[in-house]
C-alpha positions as CSV (number, residue, x, y, z in Angstrom):
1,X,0.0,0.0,0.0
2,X,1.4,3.3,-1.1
3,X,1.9,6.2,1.8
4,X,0.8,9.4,1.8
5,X,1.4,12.4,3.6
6,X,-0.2,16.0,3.6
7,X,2.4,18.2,5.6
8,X,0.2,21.5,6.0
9,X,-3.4,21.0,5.1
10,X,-4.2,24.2,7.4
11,X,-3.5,26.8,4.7
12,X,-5.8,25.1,2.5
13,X,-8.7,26.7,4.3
14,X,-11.3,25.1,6.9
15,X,-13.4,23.7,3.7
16,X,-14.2,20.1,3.2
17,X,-11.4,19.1,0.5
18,X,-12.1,15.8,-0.2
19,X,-8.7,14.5,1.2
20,X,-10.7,11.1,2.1
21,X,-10.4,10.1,-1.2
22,X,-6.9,9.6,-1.3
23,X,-7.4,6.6,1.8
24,X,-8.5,4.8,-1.4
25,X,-4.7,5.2,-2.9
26,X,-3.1,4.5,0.2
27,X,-2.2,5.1,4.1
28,X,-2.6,8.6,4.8
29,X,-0.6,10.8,7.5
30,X,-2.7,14.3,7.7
31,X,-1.1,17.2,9.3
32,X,-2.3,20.9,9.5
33,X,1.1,22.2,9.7
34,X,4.7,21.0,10.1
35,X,8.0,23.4,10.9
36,X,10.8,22.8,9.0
37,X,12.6,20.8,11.6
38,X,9.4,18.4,11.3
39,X,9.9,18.1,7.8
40,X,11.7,15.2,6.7
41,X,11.0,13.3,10.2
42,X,7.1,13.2,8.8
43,X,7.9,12.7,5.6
44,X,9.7,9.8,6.5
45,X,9.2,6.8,4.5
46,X,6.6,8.2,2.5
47,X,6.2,7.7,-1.4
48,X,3.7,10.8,-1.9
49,X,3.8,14.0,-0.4
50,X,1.3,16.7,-0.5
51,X,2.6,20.1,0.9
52,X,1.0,23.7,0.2
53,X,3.8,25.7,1.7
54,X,6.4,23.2,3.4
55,X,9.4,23.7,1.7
56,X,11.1,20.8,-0.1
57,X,14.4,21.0,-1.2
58,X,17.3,18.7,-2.3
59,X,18.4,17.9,1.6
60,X,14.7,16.7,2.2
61,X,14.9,14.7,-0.7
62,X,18.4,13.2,0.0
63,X,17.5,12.2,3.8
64,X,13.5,10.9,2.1
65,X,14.7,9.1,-0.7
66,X,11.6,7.1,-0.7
67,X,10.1,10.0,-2.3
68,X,8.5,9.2,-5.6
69,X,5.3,12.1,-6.4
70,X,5.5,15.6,-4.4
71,X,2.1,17.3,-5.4
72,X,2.0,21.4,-4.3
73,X,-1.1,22.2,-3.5
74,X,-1.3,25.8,-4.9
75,X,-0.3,27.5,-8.2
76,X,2.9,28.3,-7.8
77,X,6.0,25.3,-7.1
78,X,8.9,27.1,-5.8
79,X,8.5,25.4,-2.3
80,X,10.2,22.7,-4.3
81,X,13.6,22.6,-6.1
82,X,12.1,21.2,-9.5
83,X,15.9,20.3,-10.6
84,X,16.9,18.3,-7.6
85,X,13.5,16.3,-7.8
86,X,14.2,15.7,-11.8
87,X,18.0,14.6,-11.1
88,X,16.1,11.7,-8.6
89,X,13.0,10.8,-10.8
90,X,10.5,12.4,-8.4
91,X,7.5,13.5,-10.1
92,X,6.4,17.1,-8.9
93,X,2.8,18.8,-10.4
94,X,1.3,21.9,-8.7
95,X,-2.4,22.7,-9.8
96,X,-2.3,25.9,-11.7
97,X,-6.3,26.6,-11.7
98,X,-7.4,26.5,-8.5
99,X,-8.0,30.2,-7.7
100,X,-8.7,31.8,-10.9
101,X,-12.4,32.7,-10.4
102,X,-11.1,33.9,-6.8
103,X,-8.9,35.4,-8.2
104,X,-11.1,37.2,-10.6
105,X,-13.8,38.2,-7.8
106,X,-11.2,39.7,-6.2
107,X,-9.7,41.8,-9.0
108,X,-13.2,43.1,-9.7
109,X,-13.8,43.6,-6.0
110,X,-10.6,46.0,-6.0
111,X,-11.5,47.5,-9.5
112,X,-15.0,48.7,-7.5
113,X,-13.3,49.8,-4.8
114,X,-11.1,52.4,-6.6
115,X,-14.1,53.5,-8.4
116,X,-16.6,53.6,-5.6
117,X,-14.8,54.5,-2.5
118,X,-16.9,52.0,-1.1
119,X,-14.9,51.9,2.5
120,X,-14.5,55.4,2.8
121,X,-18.1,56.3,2.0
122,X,-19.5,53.1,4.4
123,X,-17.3,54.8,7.1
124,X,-18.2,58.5,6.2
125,X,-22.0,57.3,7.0
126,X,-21.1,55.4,9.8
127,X,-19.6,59.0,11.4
128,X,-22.5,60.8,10.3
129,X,-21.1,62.7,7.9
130,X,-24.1,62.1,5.4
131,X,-26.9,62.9,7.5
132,X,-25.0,65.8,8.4
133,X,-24.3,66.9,4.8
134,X,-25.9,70.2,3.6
135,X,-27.1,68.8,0.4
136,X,-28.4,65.1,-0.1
137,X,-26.3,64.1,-2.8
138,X,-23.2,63.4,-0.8
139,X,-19.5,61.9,-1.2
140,X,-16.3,62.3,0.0
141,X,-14.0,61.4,-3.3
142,X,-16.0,61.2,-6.8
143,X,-17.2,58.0,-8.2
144,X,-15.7,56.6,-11.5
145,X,-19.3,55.1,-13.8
146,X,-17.6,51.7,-15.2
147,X,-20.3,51.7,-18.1
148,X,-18.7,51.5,-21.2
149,X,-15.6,51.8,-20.5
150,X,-12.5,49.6,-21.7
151,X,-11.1,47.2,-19.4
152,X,-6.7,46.5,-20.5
153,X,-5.8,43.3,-19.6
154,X,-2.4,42.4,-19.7
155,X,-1.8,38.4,-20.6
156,X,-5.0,35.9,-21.3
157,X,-4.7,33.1,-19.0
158,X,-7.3,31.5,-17.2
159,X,-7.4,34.8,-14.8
160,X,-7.4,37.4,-18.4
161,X,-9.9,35.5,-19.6
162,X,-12.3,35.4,-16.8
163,X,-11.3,39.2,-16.6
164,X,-12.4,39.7,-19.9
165,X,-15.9,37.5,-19.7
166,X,-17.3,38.8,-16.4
167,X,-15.5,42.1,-16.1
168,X,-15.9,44.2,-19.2
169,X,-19.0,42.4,-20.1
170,X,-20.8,43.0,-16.7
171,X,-20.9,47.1,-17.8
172,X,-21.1,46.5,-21.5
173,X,-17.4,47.9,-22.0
174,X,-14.8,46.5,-23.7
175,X,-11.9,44.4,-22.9
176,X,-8.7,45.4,-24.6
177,X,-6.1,42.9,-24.1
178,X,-2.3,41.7,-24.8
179,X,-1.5,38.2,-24.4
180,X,1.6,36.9,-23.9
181,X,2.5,33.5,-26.2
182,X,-0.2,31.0,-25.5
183,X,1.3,28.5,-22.5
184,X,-0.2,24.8,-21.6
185,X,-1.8,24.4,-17.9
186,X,-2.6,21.2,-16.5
187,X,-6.0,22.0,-14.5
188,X,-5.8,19.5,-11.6
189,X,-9.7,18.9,-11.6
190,X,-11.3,18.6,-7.8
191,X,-8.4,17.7,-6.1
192,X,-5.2,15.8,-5.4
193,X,-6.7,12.5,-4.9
194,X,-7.4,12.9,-9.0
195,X,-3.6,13.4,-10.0
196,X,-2.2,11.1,-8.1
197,X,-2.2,7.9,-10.4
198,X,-1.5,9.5,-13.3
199,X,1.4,12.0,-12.0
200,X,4.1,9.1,-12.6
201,X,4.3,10.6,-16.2
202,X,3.9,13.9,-15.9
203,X,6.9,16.2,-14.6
204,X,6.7,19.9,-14.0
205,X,9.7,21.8,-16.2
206,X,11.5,24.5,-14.9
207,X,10.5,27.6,-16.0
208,X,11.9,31.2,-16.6
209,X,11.5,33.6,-13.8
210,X,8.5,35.6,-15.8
211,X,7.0,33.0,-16.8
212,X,6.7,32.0,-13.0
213,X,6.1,35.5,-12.0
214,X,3.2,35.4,-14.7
């Protein structure tokens, strides 16, 4: 039976993930977070290794050399040196779609909150300040009307193109948008559980640092 551990499920979020599904691929160790000086004592004998933000380098992999899959659970892989794993044979995937419509709420959020003022007028009411104002139309900064107005978005991923679909669309603007060369991304699907099996083929490739920063 294979072994699996999850090193720091915690910043994951206090949803239900679905890790029970990957008792059916093997023993699993669950932790919700592990210090550095925990890591390779947990990691231990263990083929797989699941880690969000544990940081896996080419001493942990040296003192675990039982290590065969590390899946990062999160977009980005630099907790784990890609070219030490490679050199070994260890198979490392991250999942690179997990946040985007997150991602893109929260863009929009931020986009509505430099046009609206929305914190600074909810606070100017709460101190009165309206009720208090001369004239009924009141605000403290002027407010930006989105309505047909062009949104730029730089680079059409899976973020630019939600962006571009529920931005600009939402006001019946425009999108105007640069994309960079067109890049392949692995979505992971629900979870980890669903990557596992077939992650013995798949290997992540180093990248360039804007690419990574992209």
């Amino acid at each position: 039976m294979r072994k699996i551990v999850i090193l720091d499920e915690e910043g994951l979020g206090s949803e239900q993930l679905g890790f029970e599904a990957l008792s059916e691929l093997g023993q699993v160790e669950r932790y919700r977070n592990t210090a550095s000086s925990d890591i390779v004592a947990r990691i231990g004998q263990n083929e797989i290794v699941l880690t969000n933000k544990a940081v896996i380098d080419e001493g942990v992999m040296d003192a675990c050399p039982g290590i065969k899959y590390i899946g990062v659970l999160s977009t980005r892989y630099n907790v784990v040196d890609v070219q030490a794993a490679t050199k070994r044979g260890i198979v490392v995937t991250n999942i690179p779609a997990y946040s985007t419509y997150a991602v893109v709420q929260h863009s929009l959020a931020l986009l509505l909150e430099v046009c609206n003022h929305v914190h600074l007028h909810n606070q100017a009411v709460k101190e009165g300040k309206w009720e208090n104002s001369p004239i009924y139309c009141f605000w403290e900064k002027p407010l930006t009307e989105l309505y047909g107005k062009k949104m730029g978005i730089i680079g059409l991923g899976r973020i630019g193109q939600g962006l571009a679909k529920n931005g600009a669309g939402a006001w019946d603007g425009d999108a105007g948008i640069h994309a960079h060369e067109k890049r392949f991304a692995w979505s992971a699907g629900n979870f980890a559980a669903r990557i596992i099996e077939k992650a013995m083929c798949w290997h992540v490739a180093p990248r360039s640092r804007r690419q990574r920063r992209a």
